[in-house]
ROSE-4610 file (N, C-alpha, C; in Angstrom, 1 decimal, always signed):
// ROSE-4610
residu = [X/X/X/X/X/X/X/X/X/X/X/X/X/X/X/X/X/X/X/X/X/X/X/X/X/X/X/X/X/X/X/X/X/X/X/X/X/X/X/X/X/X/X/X/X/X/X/X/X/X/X/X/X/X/X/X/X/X/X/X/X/X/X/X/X/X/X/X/X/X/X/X/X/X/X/X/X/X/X/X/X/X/X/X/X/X/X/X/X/X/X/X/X/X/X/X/X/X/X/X/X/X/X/X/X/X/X/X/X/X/X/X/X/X/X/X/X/X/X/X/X/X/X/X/X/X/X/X/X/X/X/X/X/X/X/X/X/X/X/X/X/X/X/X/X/X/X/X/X/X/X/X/X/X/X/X/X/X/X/X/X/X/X/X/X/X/X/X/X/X/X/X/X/X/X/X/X/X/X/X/X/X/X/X/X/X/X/X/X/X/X/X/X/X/X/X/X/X/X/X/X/X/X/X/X/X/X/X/X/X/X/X/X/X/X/X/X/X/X/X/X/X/X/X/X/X/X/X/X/X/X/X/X/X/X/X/X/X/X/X/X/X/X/X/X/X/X/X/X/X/X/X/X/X/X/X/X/X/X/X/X/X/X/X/X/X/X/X/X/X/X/X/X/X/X/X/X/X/X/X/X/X/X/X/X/X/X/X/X/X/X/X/X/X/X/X/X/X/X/X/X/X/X/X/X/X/X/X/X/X/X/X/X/X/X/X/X/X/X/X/X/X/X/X/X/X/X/X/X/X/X/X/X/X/X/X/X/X/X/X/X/X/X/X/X/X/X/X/X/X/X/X/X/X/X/X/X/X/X/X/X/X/X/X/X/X/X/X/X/X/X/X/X/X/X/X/X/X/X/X/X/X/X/X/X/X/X/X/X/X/X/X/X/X/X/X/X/X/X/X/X/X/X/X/X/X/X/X/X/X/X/X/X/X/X/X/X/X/X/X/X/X/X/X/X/X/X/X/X/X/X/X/X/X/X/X/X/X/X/X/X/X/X/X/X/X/X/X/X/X/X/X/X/X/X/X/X/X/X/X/X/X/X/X/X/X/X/X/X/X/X/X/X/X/X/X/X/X/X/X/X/X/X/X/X/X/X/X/X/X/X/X/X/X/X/X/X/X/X/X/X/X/X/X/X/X/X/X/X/X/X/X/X/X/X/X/X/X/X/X/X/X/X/X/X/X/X/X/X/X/X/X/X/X/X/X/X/X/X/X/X/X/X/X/X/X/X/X/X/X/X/X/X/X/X/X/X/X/X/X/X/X/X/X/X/X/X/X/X/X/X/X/X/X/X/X/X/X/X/X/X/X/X/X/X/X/X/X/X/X/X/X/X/X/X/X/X/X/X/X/X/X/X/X/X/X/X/X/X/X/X/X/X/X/X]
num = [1/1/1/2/2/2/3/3/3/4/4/4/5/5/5/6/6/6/7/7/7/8/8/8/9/9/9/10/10/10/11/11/11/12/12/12/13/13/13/14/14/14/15/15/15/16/16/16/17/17/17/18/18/18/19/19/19/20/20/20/21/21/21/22/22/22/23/23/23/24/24/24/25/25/25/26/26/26/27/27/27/28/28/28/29/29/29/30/30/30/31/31/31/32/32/32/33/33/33/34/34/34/35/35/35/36/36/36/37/37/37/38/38/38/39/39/39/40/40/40/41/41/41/42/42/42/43/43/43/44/44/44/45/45/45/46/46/46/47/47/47/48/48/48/49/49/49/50/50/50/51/51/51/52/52/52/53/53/53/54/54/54/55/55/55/56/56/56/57/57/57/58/58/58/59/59/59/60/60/60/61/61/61/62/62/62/63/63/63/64/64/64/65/65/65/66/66/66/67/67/67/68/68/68/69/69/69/70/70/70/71/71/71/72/72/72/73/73/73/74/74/74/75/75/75/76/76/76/77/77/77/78/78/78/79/79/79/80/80/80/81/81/81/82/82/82/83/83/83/84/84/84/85/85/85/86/86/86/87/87/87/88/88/88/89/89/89/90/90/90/91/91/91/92/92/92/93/93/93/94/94/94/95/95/95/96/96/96/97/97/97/98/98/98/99/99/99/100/100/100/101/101/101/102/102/102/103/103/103/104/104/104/105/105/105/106/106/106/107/107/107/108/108/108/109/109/109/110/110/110/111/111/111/112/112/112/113/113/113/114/114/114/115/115/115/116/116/116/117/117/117/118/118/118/119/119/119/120/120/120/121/121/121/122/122/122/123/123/123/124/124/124/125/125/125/126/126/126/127/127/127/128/128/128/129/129/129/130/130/130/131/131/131/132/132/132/133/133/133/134/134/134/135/135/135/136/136/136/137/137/137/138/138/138/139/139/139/140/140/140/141/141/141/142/142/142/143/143/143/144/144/144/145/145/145/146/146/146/147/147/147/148/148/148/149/149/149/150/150/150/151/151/151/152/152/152/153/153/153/154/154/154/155/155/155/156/156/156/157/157/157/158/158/158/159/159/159/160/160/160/161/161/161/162/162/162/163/163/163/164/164/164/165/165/165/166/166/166/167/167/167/168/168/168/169/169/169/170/170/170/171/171/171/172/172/172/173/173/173/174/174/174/175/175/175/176/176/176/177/177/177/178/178/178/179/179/179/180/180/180/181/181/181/182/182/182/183/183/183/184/184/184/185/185/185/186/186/186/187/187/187/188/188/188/189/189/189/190/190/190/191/191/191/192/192/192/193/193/193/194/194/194/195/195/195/196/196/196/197/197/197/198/198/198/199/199/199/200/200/200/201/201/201/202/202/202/203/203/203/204/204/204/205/205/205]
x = [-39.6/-40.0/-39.2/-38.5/-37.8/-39.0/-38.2/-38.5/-39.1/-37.4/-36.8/-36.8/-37.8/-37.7/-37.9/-37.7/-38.0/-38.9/-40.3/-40.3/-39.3/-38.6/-37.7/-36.9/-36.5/-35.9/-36.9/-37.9/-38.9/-39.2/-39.1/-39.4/-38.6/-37.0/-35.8/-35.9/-36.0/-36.1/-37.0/-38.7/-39.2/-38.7/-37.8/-38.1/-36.8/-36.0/-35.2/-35.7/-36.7/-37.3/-37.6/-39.1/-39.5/-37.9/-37.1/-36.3/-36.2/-35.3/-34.8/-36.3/-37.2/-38.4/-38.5/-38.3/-38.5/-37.4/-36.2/-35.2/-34.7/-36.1/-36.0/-37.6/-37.7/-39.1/-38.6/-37.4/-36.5/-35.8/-34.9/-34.2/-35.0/-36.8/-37.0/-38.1/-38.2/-38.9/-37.4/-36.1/-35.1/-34.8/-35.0/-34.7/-33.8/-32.7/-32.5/-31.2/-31.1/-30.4/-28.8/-28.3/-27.0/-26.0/-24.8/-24.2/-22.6/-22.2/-21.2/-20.2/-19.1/-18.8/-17.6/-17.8/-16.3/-15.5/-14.2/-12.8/-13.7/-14.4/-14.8/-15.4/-16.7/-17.5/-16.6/-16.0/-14.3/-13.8/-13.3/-12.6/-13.8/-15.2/-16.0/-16.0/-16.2/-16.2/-15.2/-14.1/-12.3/-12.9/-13.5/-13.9/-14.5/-15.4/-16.5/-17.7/-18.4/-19.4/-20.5/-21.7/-23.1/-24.2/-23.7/-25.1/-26.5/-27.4/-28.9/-29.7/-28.9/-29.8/-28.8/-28.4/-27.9/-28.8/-28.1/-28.8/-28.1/-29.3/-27.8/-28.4/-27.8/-28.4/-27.6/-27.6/-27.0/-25.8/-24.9/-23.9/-24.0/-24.9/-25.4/-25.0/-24.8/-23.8/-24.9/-25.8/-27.3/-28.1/-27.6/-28.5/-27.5/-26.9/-26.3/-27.1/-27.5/-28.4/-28.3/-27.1/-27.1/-27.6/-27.2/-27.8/-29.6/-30.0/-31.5/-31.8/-31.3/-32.3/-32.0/-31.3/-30.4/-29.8/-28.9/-28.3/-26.7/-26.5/-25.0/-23.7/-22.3/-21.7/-21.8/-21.7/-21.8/-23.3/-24.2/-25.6/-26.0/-25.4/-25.8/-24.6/-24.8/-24.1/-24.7/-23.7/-24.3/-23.2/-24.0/-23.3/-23.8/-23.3/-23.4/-23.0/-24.0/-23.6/-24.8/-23.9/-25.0/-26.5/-27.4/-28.7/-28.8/-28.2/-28.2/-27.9/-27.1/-26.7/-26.2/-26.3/-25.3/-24.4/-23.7/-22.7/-21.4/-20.8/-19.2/-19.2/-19.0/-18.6/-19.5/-20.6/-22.2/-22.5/-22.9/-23.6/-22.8/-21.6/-20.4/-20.9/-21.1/-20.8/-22.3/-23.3/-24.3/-24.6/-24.1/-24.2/-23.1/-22.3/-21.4/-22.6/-23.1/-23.3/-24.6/-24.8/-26.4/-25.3/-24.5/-24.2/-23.1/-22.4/-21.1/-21.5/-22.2/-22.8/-24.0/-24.5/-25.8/-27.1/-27.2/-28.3/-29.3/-30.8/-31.6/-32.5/-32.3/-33.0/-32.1/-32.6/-31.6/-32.4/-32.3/-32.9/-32.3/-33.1/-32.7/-34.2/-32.8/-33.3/-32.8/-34.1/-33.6/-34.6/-34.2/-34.4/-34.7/-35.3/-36.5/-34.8/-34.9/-34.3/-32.8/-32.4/-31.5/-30.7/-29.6/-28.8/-28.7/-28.1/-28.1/-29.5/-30.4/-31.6/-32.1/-31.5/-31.7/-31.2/-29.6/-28.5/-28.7/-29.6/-29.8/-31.4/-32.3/-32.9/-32.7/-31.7/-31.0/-30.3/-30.4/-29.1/-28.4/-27.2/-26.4/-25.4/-24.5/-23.6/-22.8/-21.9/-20.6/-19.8/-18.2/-16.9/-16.8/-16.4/-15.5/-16.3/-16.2/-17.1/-18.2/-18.0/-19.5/-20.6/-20.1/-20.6/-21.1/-20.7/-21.1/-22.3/-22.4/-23.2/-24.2/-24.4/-25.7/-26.2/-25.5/-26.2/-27.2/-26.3/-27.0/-28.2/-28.3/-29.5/-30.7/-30.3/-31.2/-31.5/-30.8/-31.8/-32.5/-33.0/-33.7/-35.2/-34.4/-35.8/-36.4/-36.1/-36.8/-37.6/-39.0/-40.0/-40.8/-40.1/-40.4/-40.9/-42.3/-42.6/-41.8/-41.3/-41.3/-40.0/-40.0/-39.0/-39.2/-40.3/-40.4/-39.8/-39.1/-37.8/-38.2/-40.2/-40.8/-40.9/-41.5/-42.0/-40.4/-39.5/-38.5/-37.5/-37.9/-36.9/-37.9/-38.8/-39.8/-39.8/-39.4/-39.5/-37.6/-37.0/-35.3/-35.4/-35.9/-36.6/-37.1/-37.9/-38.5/-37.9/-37.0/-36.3/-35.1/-34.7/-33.5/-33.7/-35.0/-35.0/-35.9/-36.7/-36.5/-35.4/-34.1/-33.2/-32.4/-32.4/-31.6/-32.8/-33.9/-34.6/-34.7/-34.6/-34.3/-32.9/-32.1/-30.7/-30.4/-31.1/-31.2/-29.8/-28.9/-27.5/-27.7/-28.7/-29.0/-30.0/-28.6/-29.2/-28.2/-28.6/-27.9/-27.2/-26.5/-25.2/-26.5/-27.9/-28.7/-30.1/-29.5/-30.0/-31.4/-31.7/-33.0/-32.4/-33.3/-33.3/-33.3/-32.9/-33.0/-34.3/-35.0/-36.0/-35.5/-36.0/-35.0/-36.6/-36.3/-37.9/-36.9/-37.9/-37.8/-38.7/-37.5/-38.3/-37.5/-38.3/-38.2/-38.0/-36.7/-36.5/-36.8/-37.8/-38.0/-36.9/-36.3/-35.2/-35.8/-37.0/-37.9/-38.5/-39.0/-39.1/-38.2/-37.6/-36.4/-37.1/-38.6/-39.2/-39.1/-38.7/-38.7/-40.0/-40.4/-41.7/-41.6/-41.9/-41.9/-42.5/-42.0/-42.8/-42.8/-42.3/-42.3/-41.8/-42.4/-42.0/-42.5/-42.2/-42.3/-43.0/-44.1/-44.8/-44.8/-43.0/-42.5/-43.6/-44.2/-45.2/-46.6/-47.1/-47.8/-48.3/-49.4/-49.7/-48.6/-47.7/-46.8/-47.5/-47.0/-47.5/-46.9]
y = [+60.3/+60.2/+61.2/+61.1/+61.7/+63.1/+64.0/+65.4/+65.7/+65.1/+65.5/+64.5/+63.7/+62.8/+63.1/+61.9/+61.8/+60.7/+60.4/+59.7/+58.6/+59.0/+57.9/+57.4/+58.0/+57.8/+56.8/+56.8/+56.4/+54.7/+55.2/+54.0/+53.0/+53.5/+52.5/+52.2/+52.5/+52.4/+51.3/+51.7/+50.5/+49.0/+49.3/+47.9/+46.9/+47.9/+47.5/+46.8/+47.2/+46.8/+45.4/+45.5/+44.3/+42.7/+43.7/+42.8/+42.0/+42.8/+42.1/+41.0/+41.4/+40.8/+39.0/+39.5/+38.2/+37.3/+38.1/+37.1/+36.6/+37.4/+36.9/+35.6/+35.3/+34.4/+33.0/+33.5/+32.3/+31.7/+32.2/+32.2/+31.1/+32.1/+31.2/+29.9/+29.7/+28.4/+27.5/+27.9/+27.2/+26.6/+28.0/+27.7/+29.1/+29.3/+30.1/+30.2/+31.5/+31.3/+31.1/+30.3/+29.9/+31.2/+31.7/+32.7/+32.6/+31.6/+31.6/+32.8/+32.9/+34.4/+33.6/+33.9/+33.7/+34.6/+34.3/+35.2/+36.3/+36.2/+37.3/+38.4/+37.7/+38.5/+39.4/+39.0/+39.7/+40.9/+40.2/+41.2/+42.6/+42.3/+43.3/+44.2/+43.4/+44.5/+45.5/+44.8/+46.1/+47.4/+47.7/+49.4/+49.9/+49.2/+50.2/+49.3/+50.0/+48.8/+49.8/+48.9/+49.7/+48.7/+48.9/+48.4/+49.1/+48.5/+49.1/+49.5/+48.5/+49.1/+48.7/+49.9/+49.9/+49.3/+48.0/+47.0/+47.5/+48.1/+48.3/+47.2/+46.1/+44.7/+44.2/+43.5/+43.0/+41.7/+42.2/+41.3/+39.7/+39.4/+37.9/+37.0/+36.3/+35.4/+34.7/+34.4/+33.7/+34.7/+36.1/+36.7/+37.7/+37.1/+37.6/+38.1/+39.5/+39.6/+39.2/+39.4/+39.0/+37.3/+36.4/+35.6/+34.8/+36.2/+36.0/+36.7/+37.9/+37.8/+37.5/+36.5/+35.4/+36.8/+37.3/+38.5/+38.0/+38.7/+37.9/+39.3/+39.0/+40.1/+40.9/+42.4/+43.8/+44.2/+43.5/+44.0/+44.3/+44.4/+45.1/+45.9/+46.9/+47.1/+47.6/+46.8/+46.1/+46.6/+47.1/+47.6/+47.0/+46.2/+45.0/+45.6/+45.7/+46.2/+45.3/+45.2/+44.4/+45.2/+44.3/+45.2/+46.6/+46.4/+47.3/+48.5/+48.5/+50.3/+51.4/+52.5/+53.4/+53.5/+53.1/+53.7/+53.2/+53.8/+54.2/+55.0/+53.6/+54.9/+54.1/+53.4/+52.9/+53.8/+55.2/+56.2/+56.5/+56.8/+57.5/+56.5/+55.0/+54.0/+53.9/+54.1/+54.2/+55.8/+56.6/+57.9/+57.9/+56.7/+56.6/+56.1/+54.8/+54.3/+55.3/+56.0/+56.8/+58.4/+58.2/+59.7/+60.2/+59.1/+58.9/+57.7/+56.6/+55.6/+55.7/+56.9/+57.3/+56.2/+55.3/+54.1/+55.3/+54.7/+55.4/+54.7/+53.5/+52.5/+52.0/+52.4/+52.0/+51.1/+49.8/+49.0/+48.5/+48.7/+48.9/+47.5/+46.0/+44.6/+44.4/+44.3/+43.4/+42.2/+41.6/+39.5/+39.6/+38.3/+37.9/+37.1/+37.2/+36.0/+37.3/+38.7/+39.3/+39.4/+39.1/+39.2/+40.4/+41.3/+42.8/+43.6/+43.2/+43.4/+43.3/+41.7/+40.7/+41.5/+42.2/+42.3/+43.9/+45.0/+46.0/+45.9/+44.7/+44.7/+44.7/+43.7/+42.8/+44.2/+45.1/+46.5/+45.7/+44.7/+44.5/+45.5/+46.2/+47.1/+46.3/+46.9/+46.4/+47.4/+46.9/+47.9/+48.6/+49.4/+49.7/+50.4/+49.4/+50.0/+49.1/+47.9/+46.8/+48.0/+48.1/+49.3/+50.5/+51.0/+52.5/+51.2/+49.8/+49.7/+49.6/+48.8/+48.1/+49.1/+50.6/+51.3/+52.3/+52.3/+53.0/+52.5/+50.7/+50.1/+50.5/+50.3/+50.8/+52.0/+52.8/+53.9/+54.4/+53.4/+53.3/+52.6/+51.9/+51.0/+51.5/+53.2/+53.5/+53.3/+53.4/+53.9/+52.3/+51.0/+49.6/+49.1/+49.0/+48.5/+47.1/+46.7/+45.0/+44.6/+43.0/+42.5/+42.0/+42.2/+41.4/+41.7/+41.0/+40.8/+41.4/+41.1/+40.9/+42.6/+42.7/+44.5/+45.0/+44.9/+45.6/+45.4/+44.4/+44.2/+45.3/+45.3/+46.0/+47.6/+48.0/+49.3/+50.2/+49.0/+48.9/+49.7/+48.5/+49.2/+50.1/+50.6/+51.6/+52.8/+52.6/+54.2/+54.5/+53.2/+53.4/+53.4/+53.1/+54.3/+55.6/+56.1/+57.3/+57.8/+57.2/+58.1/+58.6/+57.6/+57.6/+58.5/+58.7/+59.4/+60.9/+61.0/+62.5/+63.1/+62.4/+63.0/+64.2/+63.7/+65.1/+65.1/+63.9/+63.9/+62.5/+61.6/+60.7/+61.1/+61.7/+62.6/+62.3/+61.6/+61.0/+62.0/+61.8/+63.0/+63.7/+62.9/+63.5/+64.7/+64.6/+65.5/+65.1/+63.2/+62.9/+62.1/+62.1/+62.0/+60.5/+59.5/+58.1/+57.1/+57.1/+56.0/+55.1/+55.5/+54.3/+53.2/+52.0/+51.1/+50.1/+50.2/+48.8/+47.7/+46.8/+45.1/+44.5/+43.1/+42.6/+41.1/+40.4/+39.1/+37.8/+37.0/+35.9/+34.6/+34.5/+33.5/+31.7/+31.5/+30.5/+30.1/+31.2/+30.9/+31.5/+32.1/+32.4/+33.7/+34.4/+35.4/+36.6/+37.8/+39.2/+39.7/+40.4/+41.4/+42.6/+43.6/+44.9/+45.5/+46.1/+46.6/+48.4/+49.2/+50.3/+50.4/+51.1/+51.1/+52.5/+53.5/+54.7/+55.4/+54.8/+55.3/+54.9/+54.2/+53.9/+53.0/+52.1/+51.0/+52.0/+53.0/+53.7/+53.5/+53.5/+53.5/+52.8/+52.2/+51.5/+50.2/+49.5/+48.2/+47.2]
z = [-244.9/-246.3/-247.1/-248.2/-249.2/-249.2/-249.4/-249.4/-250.6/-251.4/-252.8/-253.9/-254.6/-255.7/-256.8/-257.6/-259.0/-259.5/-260.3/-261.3/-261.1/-261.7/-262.1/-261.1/-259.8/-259.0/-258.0/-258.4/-257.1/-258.1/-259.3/-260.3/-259.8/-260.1/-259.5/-258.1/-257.5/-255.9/-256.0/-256.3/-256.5/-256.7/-258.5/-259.0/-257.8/-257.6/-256.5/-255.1/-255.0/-253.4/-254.0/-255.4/-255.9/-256.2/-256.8/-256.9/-255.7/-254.5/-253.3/-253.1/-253.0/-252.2/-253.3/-254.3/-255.3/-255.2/-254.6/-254.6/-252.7/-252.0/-250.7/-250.8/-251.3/-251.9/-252.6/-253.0/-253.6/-252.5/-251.6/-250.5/-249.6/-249.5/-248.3/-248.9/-250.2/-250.5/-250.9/-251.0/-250.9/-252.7/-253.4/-254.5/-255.3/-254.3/-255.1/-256.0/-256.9/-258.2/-258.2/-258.9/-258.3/-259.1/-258.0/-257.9/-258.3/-259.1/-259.6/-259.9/-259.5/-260.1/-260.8/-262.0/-263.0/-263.2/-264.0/-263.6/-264.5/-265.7/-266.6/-265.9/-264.7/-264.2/-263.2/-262.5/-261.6/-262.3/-263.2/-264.4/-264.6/-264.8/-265.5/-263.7/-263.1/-261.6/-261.3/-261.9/-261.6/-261.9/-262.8/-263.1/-262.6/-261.2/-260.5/-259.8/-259.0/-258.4/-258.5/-258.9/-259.2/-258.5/-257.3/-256.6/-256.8/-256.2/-256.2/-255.1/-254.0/-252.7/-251.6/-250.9/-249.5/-248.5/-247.8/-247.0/-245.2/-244.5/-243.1/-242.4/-242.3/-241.7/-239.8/-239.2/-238.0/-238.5/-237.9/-237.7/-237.8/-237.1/-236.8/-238.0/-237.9/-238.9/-240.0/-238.9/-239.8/-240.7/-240.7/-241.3/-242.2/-243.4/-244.3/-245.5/-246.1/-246.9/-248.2/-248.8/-250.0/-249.9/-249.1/-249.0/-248.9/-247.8/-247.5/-248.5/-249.5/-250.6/-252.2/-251.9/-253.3/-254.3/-254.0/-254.8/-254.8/-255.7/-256.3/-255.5/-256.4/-256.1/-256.8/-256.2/-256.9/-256.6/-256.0/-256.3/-255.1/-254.0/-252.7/-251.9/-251.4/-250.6/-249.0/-248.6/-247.3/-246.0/-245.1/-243.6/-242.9/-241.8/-241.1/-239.5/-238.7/-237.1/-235.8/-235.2/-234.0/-233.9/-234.2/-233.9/-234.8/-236.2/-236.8/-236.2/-234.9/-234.6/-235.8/-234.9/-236.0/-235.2/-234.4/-233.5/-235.0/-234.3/-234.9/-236.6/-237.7/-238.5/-239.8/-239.1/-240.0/-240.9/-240.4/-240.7/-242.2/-242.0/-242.9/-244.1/-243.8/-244.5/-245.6/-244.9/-245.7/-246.6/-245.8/-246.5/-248.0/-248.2/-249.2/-249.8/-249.8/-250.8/-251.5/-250.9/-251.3/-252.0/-251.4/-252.5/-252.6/-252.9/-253.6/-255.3/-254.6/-255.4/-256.3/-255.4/-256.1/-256.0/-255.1/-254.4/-253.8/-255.0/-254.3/-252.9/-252.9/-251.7/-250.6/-249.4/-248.3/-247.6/-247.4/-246.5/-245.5/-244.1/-242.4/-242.5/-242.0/-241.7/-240.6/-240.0/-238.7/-238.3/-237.6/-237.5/-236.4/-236.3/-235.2/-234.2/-232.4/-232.3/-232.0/-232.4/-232.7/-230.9/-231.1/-229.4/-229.1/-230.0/-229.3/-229.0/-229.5/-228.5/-227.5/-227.5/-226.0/-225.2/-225.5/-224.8/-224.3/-224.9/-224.4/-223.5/-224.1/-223.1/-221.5/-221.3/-220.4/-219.5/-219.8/-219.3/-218.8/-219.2/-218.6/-219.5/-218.6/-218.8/-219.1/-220.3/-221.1/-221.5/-221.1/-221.2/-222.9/-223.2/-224.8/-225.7/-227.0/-228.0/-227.8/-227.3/-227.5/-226.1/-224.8/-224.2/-225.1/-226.2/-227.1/-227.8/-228.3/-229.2/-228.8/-227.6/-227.0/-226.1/-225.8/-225.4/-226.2/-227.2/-228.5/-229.0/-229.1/-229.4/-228.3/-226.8/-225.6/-225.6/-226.8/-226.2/-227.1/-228.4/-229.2/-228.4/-227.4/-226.8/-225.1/-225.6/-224.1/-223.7/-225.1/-225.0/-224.9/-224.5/-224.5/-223.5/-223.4/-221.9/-221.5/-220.3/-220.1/-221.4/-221.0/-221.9/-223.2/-223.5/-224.9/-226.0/-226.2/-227.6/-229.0/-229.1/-230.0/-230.5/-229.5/-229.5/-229.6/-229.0/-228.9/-230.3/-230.6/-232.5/-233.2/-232.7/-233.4/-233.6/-232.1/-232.0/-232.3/-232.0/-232.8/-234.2/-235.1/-236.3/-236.8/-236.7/-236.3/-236.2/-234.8/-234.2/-235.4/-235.9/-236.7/-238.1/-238.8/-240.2/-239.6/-238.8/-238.6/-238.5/-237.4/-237.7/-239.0/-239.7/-240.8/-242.2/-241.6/-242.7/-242.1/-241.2/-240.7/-240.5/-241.4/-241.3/-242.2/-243.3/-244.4/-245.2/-245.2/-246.0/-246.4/-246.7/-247.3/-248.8/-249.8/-251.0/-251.9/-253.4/-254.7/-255.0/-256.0/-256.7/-257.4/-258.1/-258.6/-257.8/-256.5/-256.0/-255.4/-255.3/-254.7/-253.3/-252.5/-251.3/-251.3/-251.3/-251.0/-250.0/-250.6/-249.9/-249.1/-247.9/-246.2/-245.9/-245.9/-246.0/-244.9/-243.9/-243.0/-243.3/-243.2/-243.3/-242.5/-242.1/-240.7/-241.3/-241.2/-241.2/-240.4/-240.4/-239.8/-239.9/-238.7/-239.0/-239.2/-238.4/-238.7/-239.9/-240.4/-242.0/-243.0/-243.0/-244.0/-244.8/-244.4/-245.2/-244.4/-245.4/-245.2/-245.2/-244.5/-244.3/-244.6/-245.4/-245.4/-244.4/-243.4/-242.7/-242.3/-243.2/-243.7/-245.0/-245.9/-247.2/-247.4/-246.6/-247.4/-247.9/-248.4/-249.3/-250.6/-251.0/-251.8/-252.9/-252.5/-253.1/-253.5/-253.2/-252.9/-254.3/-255.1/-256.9/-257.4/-256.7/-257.5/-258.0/-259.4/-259.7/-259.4]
C-alpha cells in the first residue's frame, strides 16, 4: 500500500479504477463505446500521451485490456507478459509509465484459463527466455498445494502486486507512491473482479 499519497492523488486513482470497471461492464454485457480514431484525434496525440492507468496484463491474445475494459487510444498503458511475469525489462516498463508519466494506478490482471500458469504448474522445463519466464511465474506458486489452475491464477496475482508494491520506485514525478490493485478477469463471462484494491475504494464513493 502507498506509503506516500495525496487527496488528490488517491481521488484520481480512484476515478480511474471506477472508470476502467464501468467500461469493463460495457465490454462484458457487449455494449461497448465505439472507438474510432480520426486523423484529428492522431494529430492531437503527436505532442504526448496522458494515460491514466498502467495495466501489466498477460500476453494471451483473448485478453487485450484496452479491449476488456472498452478504452480507446492514449488511455492505457499497457505491459503485456505471459502470466503477467516481471521477467526481462516489464519492471523498467511499468516504472516509466508511473514516473516518467506520472499514472497514479497500476493494474496487475490476470484471467481465468491463463497457459503460463498451466505451464509452470506443469514444471515442465523450458530452454531461453520462455525457461527465465515460466520459471519466474513458478516461483511465485511455491506456496500452491496440488494442480489447481484456480488457486494458482490466484496466488500468481497475489505474489505479483506484492512484488510490485514493495519495490519502493513505483513513485509520480509528484512524489506519490502509485496505487498497484489486482483484478482477476473471467474469460467465460467477459467481467473483471477487483480483487485487491488497496484500500484505494476505502470511504471512497
Amino acid at each position: 500500500m502507498p506509503n506516500t499519497t495525496s487527496e488528490q492523488a488517491r481521488a484520481t486513482a480512484v476515478e480511474a479504477l471506477h472508470t476502467l470497471m464501468a467500461g469493463n461492464a460495457r465490454f462484458a454485457e457487449g455494449v461497448p463505446e465505439p472507438h474510432v480514431v480520426s486523423p484529428a484525434q492522431r494529430e492531437a496525440l503527436l505532442g504526448g500521451q496522458d494515460p491514466y492507468a498502467v495495466v501489466l496484463g498477460c500476453v494471451d491474445a483473448r485478453v487485450p485490456p484496452e479491449v476488456v475494459f472498452d478504452q480507446g487510444v492514449g488511455d492505457l498503458f499497457t505491459v503485456r507478459t505471459a502470466g503477467h511475469s516481471l521477467a526481462g525489462v516489464a519492471l523498467g516498463s511499468i516504472e516509466f509509465g508511473v514516473r516518467r508519466l506520472g499514472v497514479p494506478l497500476v493494474i496487475v490482471m490476470a484471467h481465468s484459463g491463463c497457459g503460463a500458469v498451466l505451464a509452470a504448474l506443469a514444471k515442465d522445463p523450458a530452454d531461453g527466455h520462455l525457461g527465465e519466464l515460466t520459471g519466474e511465474v513458478a516461483s511465485r506458486l511455491a506456496s500452491v498445494v496440488g494442480d489447481d489452475p484456480v488457486g494458482a491464477t490466484g496466488a500468481n496475482l497475489e505474489a505479483t502486486v506484492e512484488v510490485l508494491r514493495s519495490l519502493g520506485t513505483l513513485t509520480t514525478p509528484a512524489g506519490h507512491d502509485a496505487f498497484v490493485v489486482g483484478v482477476l478477469y473471467d474469460m467465460a463471462t467477459g467481467v473483471v473482479q477487483v480483487t485487491d484494491d488497496a484500500g484505494l475504494l476505502q470511504g471512497a464513493s
